[in-house]
Every structure is written in C-alpha cells, then in structure tokens.
C-alpha positions in Angstrom: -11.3 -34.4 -48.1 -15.4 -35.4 -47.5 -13.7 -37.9 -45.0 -11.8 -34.3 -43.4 -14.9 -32.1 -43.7 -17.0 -35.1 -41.8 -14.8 -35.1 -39.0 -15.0 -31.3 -38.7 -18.9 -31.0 -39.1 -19.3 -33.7 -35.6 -16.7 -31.7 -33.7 -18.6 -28.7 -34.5 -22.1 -30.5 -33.6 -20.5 -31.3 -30.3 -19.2 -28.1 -29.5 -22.3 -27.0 -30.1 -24.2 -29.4 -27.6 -21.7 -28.8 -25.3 -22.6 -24.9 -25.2 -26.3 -25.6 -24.9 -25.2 -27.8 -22.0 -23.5 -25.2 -20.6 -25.5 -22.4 -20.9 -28.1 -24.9 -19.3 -26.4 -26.0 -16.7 -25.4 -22.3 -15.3 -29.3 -21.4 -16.1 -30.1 -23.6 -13.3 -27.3 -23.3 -10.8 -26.9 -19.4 -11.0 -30.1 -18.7 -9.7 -29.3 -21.9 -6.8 -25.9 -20.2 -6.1 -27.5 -16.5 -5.7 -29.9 -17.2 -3.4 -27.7 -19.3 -1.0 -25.5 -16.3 -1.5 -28.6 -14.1 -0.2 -29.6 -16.8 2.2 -25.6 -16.4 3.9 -25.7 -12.3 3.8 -29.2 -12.0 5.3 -28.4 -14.8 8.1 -24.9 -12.4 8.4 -27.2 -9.7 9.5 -28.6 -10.9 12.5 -24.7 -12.0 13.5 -23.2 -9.1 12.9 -26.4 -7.5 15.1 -27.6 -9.9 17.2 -30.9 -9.4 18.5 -32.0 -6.4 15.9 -36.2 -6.1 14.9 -35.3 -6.6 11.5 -33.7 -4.2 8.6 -34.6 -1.5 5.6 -32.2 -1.6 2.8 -30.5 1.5 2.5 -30.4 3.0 -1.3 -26.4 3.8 -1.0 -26.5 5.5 -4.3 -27.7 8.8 -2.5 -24.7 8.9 -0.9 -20.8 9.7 -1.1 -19.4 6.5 0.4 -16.3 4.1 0.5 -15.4 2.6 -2.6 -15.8 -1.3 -0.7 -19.3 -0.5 0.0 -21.9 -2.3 -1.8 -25.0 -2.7 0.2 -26.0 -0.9 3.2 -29.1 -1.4 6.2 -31.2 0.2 8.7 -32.0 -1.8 11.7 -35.7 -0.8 12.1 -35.6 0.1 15.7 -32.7 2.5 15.0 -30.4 0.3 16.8 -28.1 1.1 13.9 -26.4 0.2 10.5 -25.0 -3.2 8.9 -22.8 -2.5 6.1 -21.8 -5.1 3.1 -18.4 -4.2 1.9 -16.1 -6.2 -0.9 -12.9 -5.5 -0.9 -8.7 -7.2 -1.8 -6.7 -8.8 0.6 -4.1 -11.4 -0.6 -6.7 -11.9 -3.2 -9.5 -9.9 -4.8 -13.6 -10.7 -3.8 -13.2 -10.4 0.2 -17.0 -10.0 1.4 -17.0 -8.7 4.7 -19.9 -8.1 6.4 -20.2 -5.3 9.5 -22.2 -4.3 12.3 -22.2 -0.8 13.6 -24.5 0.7 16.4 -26.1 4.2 16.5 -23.3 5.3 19.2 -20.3 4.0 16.6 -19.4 0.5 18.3 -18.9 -2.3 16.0 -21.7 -4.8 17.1 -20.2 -7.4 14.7 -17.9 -8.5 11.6 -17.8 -11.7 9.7 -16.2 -13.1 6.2 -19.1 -13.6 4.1 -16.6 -15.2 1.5 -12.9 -14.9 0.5 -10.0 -15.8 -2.2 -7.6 -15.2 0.8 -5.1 -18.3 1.3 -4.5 -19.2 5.0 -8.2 -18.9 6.4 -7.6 -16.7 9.1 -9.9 -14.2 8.0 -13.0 -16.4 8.8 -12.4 -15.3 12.4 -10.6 -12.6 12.5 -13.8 -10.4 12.4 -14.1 -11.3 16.0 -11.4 -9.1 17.2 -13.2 -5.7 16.2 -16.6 -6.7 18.5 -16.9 -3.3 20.4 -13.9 -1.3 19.2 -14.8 2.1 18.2 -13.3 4.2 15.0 -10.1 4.5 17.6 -9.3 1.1 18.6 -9.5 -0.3 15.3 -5.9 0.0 14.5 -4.9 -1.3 17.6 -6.2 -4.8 17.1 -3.2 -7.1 16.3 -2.0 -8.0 12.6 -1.7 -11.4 12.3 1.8 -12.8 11.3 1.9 -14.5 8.3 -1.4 -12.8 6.7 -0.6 -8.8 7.1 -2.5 -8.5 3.5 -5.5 -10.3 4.5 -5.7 -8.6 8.0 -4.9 -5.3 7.1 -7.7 -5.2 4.2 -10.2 -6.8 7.3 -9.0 -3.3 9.4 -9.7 -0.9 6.4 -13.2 -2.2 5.6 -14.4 -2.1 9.1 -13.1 1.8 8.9 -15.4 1.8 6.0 -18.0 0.5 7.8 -17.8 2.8 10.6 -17.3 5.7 8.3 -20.3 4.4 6.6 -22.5 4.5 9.6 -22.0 8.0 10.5 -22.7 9.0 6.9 -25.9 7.3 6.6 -26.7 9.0 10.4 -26.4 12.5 8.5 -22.9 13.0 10.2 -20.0 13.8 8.1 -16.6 12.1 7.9 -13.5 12.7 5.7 -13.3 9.3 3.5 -10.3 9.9 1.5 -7.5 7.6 1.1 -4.0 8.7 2.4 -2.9 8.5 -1.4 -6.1 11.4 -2.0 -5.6 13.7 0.9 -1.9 13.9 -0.2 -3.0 14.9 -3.5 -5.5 17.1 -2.2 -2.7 19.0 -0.1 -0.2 19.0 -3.1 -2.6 20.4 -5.5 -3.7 23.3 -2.9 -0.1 24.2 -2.0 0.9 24.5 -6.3 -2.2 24.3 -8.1 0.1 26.1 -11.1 1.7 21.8 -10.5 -1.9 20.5 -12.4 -1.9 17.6 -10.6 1.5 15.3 -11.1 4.2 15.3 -8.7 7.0 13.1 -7.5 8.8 13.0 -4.2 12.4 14.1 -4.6 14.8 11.3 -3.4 17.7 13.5 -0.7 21.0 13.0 -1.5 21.9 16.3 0.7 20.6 17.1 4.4 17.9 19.1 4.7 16.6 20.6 7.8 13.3 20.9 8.9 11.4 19.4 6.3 10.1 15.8 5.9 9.6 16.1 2.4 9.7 17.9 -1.1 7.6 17.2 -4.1 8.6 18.0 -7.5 5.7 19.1 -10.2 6.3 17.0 -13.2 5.5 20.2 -15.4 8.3 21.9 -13.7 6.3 25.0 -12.2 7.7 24.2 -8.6 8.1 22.3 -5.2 5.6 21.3 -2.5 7.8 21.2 0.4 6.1 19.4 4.0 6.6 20.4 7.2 4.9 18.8 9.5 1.4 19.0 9.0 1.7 22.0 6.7 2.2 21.9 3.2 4.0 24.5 1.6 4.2 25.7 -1.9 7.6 26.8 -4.1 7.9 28.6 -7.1 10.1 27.2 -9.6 12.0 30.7 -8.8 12.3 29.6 -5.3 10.0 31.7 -3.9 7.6 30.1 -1.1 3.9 30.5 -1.5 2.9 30.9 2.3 2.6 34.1 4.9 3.8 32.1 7.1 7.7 33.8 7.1 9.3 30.8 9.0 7.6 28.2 7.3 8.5 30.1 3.8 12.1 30.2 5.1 12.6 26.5 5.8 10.8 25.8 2.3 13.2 28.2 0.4 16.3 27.3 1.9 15.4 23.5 1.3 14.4 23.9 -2.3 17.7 26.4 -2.6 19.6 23.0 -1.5 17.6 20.7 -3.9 18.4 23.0 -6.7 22.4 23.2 -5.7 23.1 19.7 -5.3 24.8 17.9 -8.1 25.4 14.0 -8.7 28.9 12.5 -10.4 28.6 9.4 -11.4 31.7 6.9 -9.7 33.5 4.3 -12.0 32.7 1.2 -10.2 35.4 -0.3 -12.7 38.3 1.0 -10.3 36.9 -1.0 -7.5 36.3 -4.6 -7.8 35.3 -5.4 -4.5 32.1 -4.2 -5.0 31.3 -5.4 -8.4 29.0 -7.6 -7.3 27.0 -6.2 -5.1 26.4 -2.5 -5.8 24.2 -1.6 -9.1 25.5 2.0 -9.5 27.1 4.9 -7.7 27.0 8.4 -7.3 28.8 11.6 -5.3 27.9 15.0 -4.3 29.9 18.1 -4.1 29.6 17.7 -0.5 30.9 14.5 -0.2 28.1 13.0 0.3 27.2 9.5 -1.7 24.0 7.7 -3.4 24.4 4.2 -3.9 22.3 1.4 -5.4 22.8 -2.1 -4.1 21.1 -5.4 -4.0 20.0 -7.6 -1.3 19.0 -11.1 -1.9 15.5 -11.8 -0.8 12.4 -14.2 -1.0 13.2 -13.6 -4.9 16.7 -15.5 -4.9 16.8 -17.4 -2.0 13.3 -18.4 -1.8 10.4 -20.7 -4.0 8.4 -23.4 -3.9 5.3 -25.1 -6.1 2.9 -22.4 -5.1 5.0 -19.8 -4.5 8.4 -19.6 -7.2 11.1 -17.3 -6.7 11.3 -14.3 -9.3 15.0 -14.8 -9.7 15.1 -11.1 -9.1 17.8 -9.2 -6.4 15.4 -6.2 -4.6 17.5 -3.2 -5.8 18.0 -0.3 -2.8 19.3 3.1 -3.5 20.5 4.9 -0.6 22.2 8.4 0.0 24.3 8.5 3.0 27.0 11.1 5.1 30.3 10.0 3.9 30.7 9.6 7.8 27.6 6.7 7.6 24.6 8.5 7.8 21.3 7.2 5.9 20.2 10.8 4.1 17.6 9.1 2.2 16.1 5.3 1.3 14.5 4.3 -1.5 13.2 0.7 -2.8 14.4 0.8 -7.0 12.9 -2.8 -8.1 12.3 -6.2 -6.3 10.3 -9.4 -7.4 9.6 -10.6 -4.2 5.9 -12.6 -3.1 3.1 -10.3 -4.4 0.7 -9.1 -1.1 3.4 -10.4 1.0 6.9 -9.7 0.9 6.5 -6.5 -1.8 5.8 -4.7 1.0 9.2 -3.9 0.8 7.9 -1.5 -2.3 6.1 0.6 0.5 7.6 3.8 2.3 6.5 2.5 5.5 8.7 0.0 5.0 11.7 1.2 4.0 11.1 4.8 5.6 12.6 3.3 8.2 15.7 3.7 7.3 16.3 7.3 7.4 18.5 8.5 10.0 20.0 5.5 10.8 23.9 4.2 10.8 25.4 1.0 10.5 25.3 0.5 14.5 21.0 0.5 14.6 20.4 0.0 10.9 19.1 -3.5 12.0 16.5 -2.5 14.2 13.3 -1.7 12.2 9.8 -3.6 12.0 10.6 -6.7 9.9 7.6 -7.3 7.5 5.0 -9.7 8.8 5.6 -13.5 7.5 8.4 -12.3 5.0 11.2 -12.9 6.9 13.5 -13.4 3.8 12.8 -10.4 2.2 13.2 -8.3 5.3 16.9 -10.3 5.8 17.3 -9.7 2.0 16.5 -5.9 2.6 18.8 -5.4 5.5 21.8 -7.0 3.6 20.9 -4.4 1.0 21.3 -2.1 3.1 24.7 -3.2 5.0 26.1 -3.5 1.4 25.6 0.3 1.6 27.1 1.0 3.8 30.6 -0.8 3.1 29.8 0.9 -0.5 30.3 4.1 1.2 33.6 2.8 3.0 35.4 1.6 0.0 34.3 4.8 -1.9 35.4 7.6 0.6 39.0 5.9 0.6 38.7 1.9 2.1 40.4 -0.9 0.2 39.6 -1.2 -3.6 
C-alpha cells in the first residue's frame, strides 16, 4: 500500500513539473509567435498596397461591418483601406489579408495563414489584383478546392464592402440566408420569424417558390423579385392584383394536393434502389431514391467513405417531368462533395426529363458524388416508369 501511495505521489510530482514546464515554455514562445505573427501582417500591408506612406489603424468597433473582419487601416495619404479578415474555407482560421483603393479596386490580396489542405490559396489572392466589386465573381474557381476558393471570393467582397463603409458610403452586407429572412419576415410578419420552403409535388405556375410559417399563420409565396404574403385563409397580402392572383391560386394548389403513400412491396424491381414512394391525385409521383457517391464508392486514409447512399427525393409528371428536387441525407466529403446538400446544386434539376437530366454543373473536384447524384436521379426516373404501369 506505502509501496502504491509512493508510486502515485512521483507521478503526481512529475505531472506537476511537467505543467510548470509547460506553462514556461508557452510563456516564452507565445509572445515569439505573436510578434512574428505582427511582423507577417504589417509586411502584408505594404503587399497588399505597394507603395502606400504608411497606415492608421482603424477602430472597427464604430462600425457595422462583415462578420470576417478583424482589423482594418487607413493608408495615410488616403490612397485607401487594407482590411484583415479571418474567415472558413475547407478549414476554419483562413487570414486573408486585402488591399482596396479609394476608387474600389483591389490593390492586393494575400493568405496571411490557412488550415486549408492543397495550398492553392497562397496564390490565389493574385487573381483579384484590380477587379472591382463586379469582377470578383468572375474570377475562376479552382477545381479541386471550390471551398477554399469560394471563401477567398467572399472575403475580398468583405473587403470591398468594408472599404466603402469606412469611406462613409453605405453598402447592404447581409448574407443571402439574411436578406431572405428579411424579405420573408416583411411579406408575413404574423410568420414570427420560422419558415420552411415547401417541396412541389404539383405544378405551379408563375412562382419560383412558397414558404410555409412553422406557426401555421400563412405562406410567403416568390415571384421573381417580389415577395408576397398569404394568409393562412388564402388571402394574398399585396395591392398588387396580379401578383395577389398568382400567390392565391398557388397556395390554393399547395393546400389541394394530397400524397398516398405506394406499397413498394408490389414491386420488387425497385426494392433496392428507391427509399420511399408517393402519388398525387393528379397523377403525379414523389419519390425518394439513392445514388451511390464518394460515401460508398469512395475512401481513403485521409479521407474514409461514410458508408452512407446520398438520399434524393424527387416529384415528377407521370409523363417524366422533374416538378421538384430535393437532397434528403448524404455523407459524402465535408467542404467538398456535400455540396450536394446545397440548392444550387441540386436546383438544377427542376424542369428537366430524362433526355437532359445529365447536363448540369458537376461539383468542383467531386466527381463521384456528382455521378452518385445523377444515378439518383436516373433511378427516379425509372421509379416513375414502373409506378405509372412498367414491369413490376
């Protein structure tokens, strides 16, 4: 027991030493790692503005700014503004660094430092040298790091937006994900806040999209760039008589469709590839199949497959029209291939028939889950086949 107690008591004392250690160690090398940290970002300031006097740090707490902001200055001469920004790529901690002159051009962009895995964001900031607020979308994605890229696009947005903030000039800095929220809320404010975008399993003409208020007070109905508010009576919130009209009829057709669920038991061809299976009064079908993607097909040391299917429900025209498209689950690589998760992805599907269903934007360096998406998809469509009266 005294022999037990012994052994404990020197693991403890070492423990102990260790910490001191530690906390010694990082006492001496936080302050080293800080200022080379400094040293980098105030060398970044002259590369990002070449030929600049010299610079006045802004005090950004004064005003309403992106979120990836973090440090702002003022070249002294009022050539004007470099903006620090951190913000998540593949990985989280991206430190970009961003020039922007008093007339809106971007002077300069470099990767201050990164988590990102294939290194092509330590040049990439090249690309934006004298685009504008308009040309920054156009500069090319890379393949094989869309995440990375696409984060590198967004904070130089920031930057710009930044710069014409600081000037006293005002700019809308909203995410899409806010403005839509913004537009929702105005259209049904009786919606408090929390809606959900209704999935089509019936036509509906012109409108793009109807939002359902969780609380059940009504629909937000878009068309075009107008959004439109619907009672839960049906009754459009607009004076705009043809814009009400298209709302009301829409929601009217929302409210009138109904779903019977199909016995996929009576048809064993399909048993292993669709998930689940609907109809419509109309005739019309909603099915829910699986593709396999990066997530069965795929996997490596770094990377392992999820052993997950990516899940698709689709409504579609008993005739072979996509109604509606609608991503249900997937496992697939995250910051890569789950793009697949995003409507821009598979938005793309809408409207099309099994003759041009193929020819959508694959997703950037995911070629698997793109393939795994499409056979989802062509699984759908001989869903529909069997179902409306093809072999069992």
């Amino acid at each position: 027991m005294k022999k037990n107690l012994k052994n404990i008591a020197v693991l403890v004392c070492i423990c102990a030493v260790i910490t001191v250690l530690l906390a010694a160690t990082n006492a001496i090398t936080a302050p080293l790692i800080e200022k080379n940290q400094n040293a980098a970002a105030n060398e970044a300031l002259l590369v990002v503005m070449p030929g600049a006097e010299g610079f006045e740090t802004v005090d950004i707490t004064a005003y309403s700014l992106p979120q990836t902001v973090t440090e702002a200055h003022k070249e002294t001469s009022g050539r004007g503004y470099v903006v620090k920004l951190v913000t998540t790529g593949y990985g989280s901690d991206f430190v970009i660094m961003c020039g922007v002159s008093s007339d809106g051009v971007v002077t300069g962009a470099v990767c201050l430092s990164s988590n990102e895995t294939l290194g092509k964001e330590k040049t990439y900031g090249e690309n934006f040298k004298d685009k504008n607020a308009d040309d920054v979308d156009a500069v090319d994605t890379l393949a094989g790091a869309t995440k990375t890229t696409e984060a590198y696009k967004n904070a130089v947005k920031d930057a710009l937006n930044t710069a014409v903030i600081l000037g006293g000039g005002s700019v809308d800095i909203r995410t899409e994900e806010e403005i839509l929220a913004d537009n929702l809320n105005a259209a049904l404010p009786a919606g408090e806040g929390k809606f959900q975008k209704h999935f089509f399993a019936e036509i509906v003409d012109g409108v793009d999209a109807v939002y359902t208020a969780d609380n059940g007070a009504g629909y937000v109905c878009v068309i075009g760039d107008a959004f439109i508010g619907v009672n839960a009576d049906g009754t459009a919130i607009t004076a705009d008589a043809v814009g009400a009209d298209k709302a009301a009829a829409a929601v009217a057709t929302i409210k009138a469709t109904t779903l019977t669920d199909i016995d996929l038991t009576a048809y064993p061809t399909l048993a292993n590839t669709v998930v689940s299976a609907k109809k419509t009064a109309t005739g019309n079908f909603v099915v829910e199949t699986k593709g396999a993607g990066y997530g069965i097909k795929g996997g490596n040391e770094y990377v392992p497959a999820s052993g997950e299917y990516i899940i698709v429900k689709v409504s579609m025209t008993a005739d072979g029209k996509i109604i509606d498209c609608l991503t249900v689950s997937q496992g697939e690589t995250a910051n890569l291939g789950d793009a697949c998760k995003d409507e821009a992805f598979y938005g793309q599907f809408d409207g099309k028939t099994e003759a041009d269903y193929t020819e959508i934007d694959a997703i950037a360096g995911a070629t698997m889950t793109t393939d795994g998406y499409k056979q989802a998809i062509e699984r759908a469509f001989a869903a529909v086949k069997v179902l409306n009266g093809g072999v069992k």
